[in-house]
C-alpha positions, -999 to 999 in steps of 0.1 A, spaced: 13 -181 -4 16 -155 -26 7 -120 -31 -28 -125 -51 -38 -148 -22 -25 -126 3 -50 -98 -9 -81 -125 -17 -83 -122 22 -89 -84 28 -127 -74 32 -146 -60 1 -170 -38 15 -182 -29 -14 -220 -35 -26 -221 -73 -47 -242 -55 -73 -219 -30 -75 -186 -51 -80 -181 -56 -116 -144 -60 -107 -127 -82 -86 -110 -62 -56 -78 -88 -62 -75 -77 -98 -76 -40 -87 -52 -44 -63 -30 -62 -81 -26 -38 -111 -23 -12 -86 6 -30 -70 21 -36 -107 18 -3 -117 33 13 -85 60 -15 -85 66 -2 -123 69 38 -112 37 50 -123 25 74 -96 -10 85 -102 -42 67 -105 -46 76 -141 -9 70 -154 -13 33 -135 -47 34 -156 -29 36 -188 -6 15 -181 -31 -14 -171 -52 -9 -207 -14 -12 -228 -7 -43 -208 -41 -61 -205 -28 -89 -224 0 -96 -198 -21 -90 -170 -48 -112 -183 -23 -137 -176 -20 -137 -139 -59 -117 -129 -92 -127 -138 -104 -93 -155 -135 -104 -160 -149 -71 -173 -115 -60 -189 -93 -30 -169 -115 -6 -144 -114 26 -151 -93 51 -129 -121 66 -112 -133 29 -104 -100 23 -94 -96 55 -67 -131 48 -52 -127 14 -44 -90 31 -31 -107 54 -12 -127 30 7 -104 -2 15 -94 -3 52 -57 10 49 -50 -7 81 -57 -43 69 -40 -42 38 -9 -28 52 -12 -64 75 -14 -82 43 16 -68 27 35 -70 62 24 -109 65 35 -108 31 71 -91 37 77 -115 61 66 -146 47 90 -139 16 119 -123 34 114 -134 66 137 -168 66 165 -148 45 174 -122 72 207 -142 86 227 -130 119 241 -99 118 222 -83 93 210 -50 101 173 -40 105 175 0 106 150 17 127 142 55 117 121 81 123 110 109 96 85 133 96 66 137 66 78 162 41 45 187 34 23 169 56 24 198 82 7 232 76 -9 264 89 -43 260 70 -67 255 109 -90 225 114 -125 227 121 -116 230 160 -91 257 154 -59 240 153 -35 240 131 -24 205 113 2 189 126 33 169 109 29 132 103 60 114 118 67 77 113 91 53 123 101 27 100 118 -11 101 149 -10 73 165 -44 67 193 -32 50 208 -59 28 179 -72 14 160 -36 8 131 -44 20 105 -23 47 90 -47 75 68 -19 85 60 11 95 41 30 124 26 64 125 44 79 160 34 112 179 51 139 180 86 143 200 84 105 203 116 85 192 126 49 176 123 33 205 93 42 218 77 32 183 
């Protein structure tokens, strides 16, 4: 299986009459232009429309490239949970069988940088920290996964 038909089975929930692009295609030049360095919605925008003719090679783009607002609404509302178990299910389908004894999967926990600050929330609170624990496999550079952990927690615990 690969990565196209990994993301053909996360739920559109958007409207049919409304979906004049395929959620795949979206996906996939998000992936492309993340996997290329491109770090906002717009520069991954740009550089979907000066590679359409190489993208039109592997994704249907029926109705040419979406634009980058289309592209950070249907963002906005995918379910982050699921498509982070697609590209887990994915990690481990490709580099699953290539992790050999004695290799070493690195667990480690980081707090967000930024992600913590004084500004309150409606209940009065202030925001706190996002900390997360992730699975390294070292050799083969690759992140199994990751898991949001509370506060004071550790590695193992996660």
């Amino acid at each position: 299986m690969n990565l196209k038909e990994s993301l053909e089975t996360i739920n559109d929930s958007r409207i049919d009459r409304c979906k004049k692009h395929s959620l795949v295609d979206i996906l996939m030049i998000v992936f492309f232009g993340v996997l290329c360095g491109y770090k906002s919605i717009e520069s991954i925008h740009l550089y979907a429309e000066l590679s359409i003719n190489v993208l039109k090679k592997y994704l249907l783009l029926a109705n040419g490239i979406p634009s980058a607002d289309t592209i950070l609404r249907v963002l906005a509302k995918i379910d982050t949970g699921q498509l982070g178990k697609v590209f887990i299910e994915y990690a481990k389908l490709v580099f699953g069988n290539k992790i050999k004894e004695g290799d070493v999967v690195a667990f480690d926990g980081k707090t967000e940088c930024g992600s913590g600050y004084r500004a309150l929330t409606e209940n009065g609170t202030e925001h706190k920290a996002i900390h997360m624990v992730s699975a390294w496999a070292s050799r083969l550079g690759v992140c199994f996964g990751q898991i949001k952990t509370e506060e004071k927690s550790n590695e193992i615990a996660a």
